[in-house]
N, C-alpha and C positions, 0 to 999 in steps of 0.2 A: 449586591445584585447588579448585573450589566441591563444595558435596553432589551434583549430579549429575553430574560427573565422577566424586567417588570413589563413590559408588553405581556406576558402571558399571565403575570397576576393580574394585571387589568379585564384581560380578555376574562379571566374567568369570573372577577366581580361583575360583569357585563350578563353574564351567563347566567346568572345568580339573583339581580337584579336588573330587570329589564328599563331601559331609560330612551325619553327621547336625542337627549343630547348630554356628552361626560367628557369634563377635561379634567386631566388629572396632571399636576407634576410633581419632580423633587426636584428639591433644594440643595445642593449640595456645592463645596467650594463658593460659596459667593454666588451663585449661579442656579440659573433654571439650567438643570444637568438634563432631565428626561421629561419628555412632555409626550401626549398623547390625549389627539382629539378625536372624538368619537359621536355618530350621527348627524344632526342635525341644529343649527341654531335657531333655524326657521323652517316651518317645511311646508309653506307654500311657494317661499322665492328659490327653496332649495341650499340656501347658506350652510359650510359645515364650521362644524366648532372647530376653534383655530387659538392659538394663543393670544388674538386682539380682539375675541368675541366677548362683549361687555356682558356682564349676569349681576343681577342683583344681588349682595352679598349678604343682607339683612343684620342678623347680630352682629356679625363682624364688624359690624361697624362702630360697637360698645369699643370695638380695642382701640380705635383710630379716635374716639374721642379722648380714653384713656391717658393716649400718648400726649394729647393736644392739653391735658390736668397737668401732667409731668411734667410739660415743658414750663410751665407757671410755675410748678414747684421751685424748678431749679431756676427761674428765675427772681426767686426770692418774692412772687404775688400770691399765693395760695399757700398753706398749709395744711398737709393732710389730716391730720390732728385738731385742725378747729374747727368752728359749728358752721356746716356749710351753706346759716343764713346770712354768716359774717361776709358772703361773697356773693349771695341771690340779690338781685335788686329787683327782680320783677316777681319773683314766686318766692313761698317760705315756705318752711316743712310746718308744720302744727302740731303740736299734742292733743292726744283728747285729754279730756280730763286733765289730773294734776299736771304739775309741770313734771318734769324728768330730765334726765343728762342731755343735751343736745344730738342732735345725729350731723356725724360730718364728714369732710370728704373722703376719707378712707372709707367710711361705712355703706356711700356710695359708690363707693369704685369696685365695694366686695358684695353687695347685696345685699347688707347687712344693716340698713338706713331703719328698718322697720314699715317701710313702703308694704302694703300689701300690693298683689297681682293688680287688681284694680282701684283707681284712686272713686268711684262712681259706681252704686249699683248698675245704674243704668247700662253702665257698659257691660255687663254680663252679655245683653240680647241684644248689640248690636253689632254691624259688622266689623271684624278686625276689632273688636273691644271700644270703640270707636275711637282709635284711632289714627283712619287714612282713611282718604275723602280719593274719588277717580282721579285720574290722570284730567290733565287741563284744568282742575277746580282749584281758586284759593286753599292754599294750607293756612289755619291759624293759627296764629301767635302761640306760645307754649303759653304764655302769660291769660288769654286768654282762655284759651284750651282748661289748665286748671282752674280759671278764675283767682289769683292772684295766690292759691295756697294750695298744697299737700298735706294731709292730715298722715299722720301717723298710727300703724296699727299694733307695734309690738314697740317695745323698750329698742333702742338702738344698740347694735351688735350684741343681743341675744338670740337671734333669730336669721340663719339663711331665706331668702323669696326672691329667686330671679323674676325679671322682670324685662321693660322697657324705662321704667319711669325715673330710678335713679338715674340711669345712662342720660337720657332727656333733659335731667336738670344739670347734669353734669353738662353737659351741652349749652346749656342754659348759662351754667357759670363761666364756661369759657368765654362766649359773647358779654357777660355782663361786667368780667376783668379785664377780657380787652379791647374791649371795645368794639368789635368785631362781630359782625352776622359768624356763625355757626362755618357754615362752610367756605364761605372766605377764607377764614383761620386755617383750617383743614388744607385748603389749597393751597396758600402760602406757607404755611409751617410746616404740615408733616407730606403732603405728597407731592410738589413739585421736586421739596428738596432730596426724596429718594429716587425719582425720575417716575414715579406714578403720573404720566401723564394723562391718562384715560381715567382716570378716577376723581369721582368728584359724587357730592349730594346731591346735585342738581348740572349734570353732565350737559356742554352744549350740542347742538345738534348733530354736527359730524360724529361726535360717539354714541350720541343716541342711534344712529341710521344703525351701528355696530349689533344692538342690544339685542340679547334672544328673547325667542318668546317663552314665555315660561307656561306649559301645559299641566293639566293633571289626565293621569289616567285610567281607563274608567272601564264600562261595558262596549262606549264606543271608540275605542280607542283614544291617543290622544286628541283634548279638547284644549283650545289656548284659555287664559285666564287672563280678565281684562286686568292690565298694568291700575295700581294705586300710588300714590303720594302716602308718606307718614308724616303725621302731626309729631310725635317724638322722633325727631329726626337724627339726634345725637346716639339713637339706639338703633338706628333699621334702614336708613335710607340709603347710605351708599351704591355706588352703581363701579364694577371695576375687570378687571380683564385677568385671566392666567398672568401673563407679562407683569403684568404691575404687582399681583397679589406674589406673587414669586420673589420680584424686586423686594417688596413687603416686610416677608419673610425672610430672607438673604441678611437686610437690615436689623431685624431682632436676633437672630441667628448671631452678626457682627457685634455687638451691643450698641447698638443704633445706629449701624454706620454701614451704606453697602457705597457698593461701585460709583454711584452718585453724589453721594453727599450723608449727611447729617440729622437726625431729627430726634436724636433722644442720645443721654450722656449713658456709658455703661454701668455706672449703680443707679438708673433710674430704671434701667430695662432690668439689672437684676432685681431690682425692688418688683419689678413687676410681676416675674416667674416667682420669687420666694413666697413663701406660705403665709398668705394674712387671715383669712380664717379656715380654724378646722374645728368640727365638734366633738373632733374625735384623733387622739395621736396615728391611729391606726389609717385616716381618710386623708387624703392627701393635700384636700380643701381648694379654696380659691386663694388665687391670686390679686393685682389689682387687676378689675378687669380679664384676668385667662384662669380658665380652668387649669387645678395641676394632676400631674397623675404621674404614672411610671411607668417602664418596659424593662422586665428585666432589673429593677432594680433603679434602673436612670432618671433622674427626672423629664418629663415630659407637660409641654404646656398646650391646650388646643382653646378653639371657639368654633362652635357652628355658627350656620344662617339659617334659617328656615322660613320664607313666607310661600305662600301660596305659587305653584308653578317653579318657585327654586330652591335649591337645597346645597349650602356652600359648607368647606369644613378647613379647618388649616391643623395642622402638629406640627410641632417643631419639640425636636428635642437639642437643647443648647448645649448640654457636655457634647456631645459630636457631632455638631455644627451643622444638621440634616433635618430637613422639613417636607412638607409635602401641604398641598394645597390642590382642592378638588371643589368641581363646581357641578350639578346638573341643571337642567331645564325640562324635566318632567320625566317624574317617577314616581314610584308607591314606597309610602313609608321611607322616605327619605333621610327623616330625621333620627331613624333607627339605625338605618344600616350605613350610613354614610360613616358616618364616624366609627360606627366597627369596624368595619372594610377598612377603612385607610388608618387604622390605627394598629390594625393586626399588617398593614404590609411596611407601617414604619418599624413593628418589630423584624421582619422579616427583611428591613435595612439594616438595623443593627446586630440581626444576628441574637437575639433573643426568642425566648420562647410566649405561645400567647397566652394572655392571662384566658385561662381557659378553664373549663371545671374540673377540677382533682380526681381522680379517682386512688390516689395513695396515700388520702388523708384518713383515720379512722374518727368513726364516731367517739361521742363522748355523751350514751343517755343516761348519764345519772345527772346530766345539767338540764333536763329538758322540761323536767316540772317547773324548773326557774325558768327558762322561756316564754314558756308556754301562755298566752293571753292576747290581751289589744290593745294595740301601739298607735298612740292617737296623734295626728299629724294638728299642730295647734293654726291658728290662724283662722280669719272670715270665710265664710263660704265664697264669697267671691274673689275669693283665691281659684278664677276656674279651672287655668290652668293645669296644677298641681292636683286637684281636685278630680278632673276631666281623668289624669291615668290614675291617681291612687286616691281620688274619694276622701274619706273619713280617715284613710287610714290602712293599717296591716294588722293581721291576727293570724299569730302562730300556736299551729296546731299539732299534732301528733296523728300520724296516718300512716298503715301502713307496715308500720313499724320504725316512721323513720320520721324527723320535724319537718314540716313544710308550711310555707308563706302563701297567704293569699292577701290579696291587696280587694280593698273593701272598695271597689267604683265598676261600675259595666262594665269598662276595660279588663278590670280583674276578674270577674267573672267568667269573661269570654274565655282567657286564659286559664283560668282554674287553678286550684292551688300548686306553687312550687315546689318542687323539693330543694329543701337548704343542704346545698353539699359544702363540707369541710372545706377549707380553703389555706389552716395553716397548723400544722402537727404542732406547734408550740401555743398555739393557741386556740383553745376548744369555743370562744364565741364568735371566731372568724367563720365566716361561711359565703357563701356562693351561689347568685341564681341565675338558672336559664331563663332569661324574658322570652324570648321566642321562641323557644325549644330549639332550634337549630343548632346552639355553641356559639352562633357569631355572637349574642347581640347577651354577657352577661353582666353582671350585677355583684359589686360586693357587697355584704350588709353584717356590721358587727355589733354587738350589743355592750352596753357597759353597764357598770353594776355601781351600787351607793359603797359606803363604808360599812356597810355590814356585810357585804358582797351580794345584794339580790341585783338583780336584774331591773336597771329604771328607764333603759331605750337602745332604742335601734337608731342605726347608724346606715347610709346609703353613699357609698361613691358614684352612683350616677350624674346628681351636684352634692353636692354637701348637706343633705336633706335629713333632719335628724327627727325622731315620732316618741312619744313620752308616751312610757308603758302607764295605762290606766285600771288595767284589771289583771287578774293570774285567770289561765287558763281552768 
């Protein structure tokens, strides 16, 4: 695709999604090849988005602590493989109950630690889960934050739960191996040395003056959203710019190497993208820290952001050295369609077609009595997140004439039940769902079966989310 093609796939995500402020680029050669900024950064001073407009990147910022793990790897202080209270001095993971296998830094770096969403009931009813306090108020200590321990809610690496709280202590380890505050580290190891100069957890003021405001919007048009602080800072807090976030990626893209310098050896970045957990051969799973998926067949590696007011996403697909990196500053449902939109135009770099819903796959209902039941999502209720879009859980039904998925939470209601479309002639428990009816925004989901071949769960590539069948339909 040349700039006037991707100018007009942008113009029409813009069409499609309404936004106060979008900057989108791609990566390509070592290089912010195409950039494109769109409305507003601020719009009472009138500032437009530009490639040095600072946005909060939120999760992205799991990857940059990620990097900051790998670089102790390879400095022979960390092992990913051992129990990663061999390396906490201020916080420990806990078990309930009996003792069990340790959880360690692999199992953090993949989600897989047995962390539930929330380490505190309390946090269910407070804001941000509580963890970010206003702008200008003390942040405290992760140390004290947890009070000196994490309990554990499932067995370690049985269990996908994204989160903040791994990434956090991950954070936590870096400072407590090298001696180092959290984003010192950061600043001296991984983003001066890519030329990330704008980027930092705690940015000084001249990039603060830069930063947009991040709105939501509503009835009355856009409303700004007052800026927070996060207590797990190693998961949410970065603050960074197109320019940099592009340098970034060019870097990963390179195997840790861009036009600037250094910050990661290339089998530590391909350790990164390769597969550490999947529940499923057919899901494409996590990585350390990045999600994996495909185009067409290629591997492809992404991360969102999402807090309140901003909505950041990066892809990068490393066989052919092309990434893209997008930011807004206020829009609806951002977290949905960001990452569809720019993952159907990284197809549309490659030259691929979009994983989109089949229509040349046939059914197969003489397997649908074995589908057919309630697929229960394991884990605390204060897992809100997870809970917030799919509740309890999935129950596949038969409608119609044809199977369909309803996801058991308000959300799933509102939506009402799916239809699961075919998704692979070779295999009749591949299927396909429309989330938002449109086509952008869909879903694979495959079932696998015991040794007698029933059917014991469903499987989700949206993360790695796998629900254990507990009743036949």
């Amino acid at each position: 695709m040349d700039a006037r093609e991707l100018s007009a796939a942008v113009a029409g995500i813009l069409g499609r999604h309404p936004a106060v402020g979008l900057a989108l680029g791609v990566v390509r050669g070592g290089t912010l090849d195409f950039f494109v900024g769109h409305g507003l950064a601020d719009d009472v001073t009138g500032r437009p988005v530009t490639e040095d407009t600072v946005f909060r990147v939120a999760s992205i910022t799991k990857t940059f602590t990620a990097i900051a793990v790998l670089q102790l790897v390879e400095q022979g202080l960390v092992d990913l493989d051992e129990p990663a209270n061999a390396y906490l001095r201020t916080v420990q993971l806990v078990h309930k109950g009996e003792a069990r296998r340790p959880a360690t830094v692999r199992h953090l770096l993949t989600h897989t630690a047995g962390i539930g969403e929330e380490v505190t009931r309390s946090a269910m009813f407070r804001r941000d889960f509580g963890e970010s306090v206003p702008a200008g108020q003390p942040v405290p200590a992760l140390a004290e934050f947890y009070r000196g321990r994490v309990r554990l809610a499932a067995e370690p690496g049985t269990r996908f739960r994204y989160g903040n709280h791994s990434p956090a202590l991950l954070g936590q380890l870096v400072e407590d191996v090298s001696r180092e505050p959290l984003g010192r580290y950061l600043r001296e190891q991984v983003f001066r040395p890519l030329g990330m100069t704008d980027t930092d957890l705690d940015p000084p003021a001249q990039v603060r003056a830069r930063l947009a405001t991040g709105y939501r919007l509503g009835r009355r048009g856009a409303r700004a959203v007052p800026l927070r602080e996060f207590v797990t800072a190693g998961a949410a807090s970065a603050y960074s710019t197109p320019r940099d976030m592009a340098r970034y990626v060019a870097a990963l893209l390179g195997g840790g190497t861009n036009e600037h310098g250094t910050a990661l050896k290339p089998d530590g970045v391909a350790e990164m993208f390769a597969p550490q957990y999947r529940p499923d051969p057919r899901i494409p799973g996590m990585g350390l820290a990045f999600f994996r998926g495909e185009a067409g067949g290629r591997p492809v590696v992404e991360h969102q952001g999402v807090m309140p007011g901003f909505d950041s996403q990066v892809f990068l697909a490393p066989d052919d050295a092309v990434g893209i990196v997008a930011f807004t500053n206020g829009t609806r449902q951002g977290g949905f369609w960001l990452p569809s939109e720019t993952g159907r135009l990284l197809d549309d770099l490659l030259g691929v077609p979009h994983a989109g819903i089949r229509g040349d796959v046939p059914h197969h209902p003489e397997i649908w009595a074995d589908l057919r039941g309630l697929y229960v999502l394991p884990g605390p209720l204060s897992d809100v997140r997870i809970r917030g879009a799919f509740g309890a859980g999935f129950d596949v039904v038969v409608r119609k004439g044809r199977p369909h998925l309803r996801m058991l939470s308000p959300a799933g209601a509102a939506v009402g039940a799916l239809p699961l479309h075919p998704d692979d002639p070779a295999d009749p428990y591949a299927f396909r769902v429309d989330l938002m009816r449109d086509g952008l925004v869909t879903v694979r989901v495959v079932f696998s079966q015991d040794g007698l071949g029933r059917t014991t769960a469903m499987h989700l590539d949206l993360m790695p989310i796998t629900a254990v069948k507990r009743s036949a339909g």
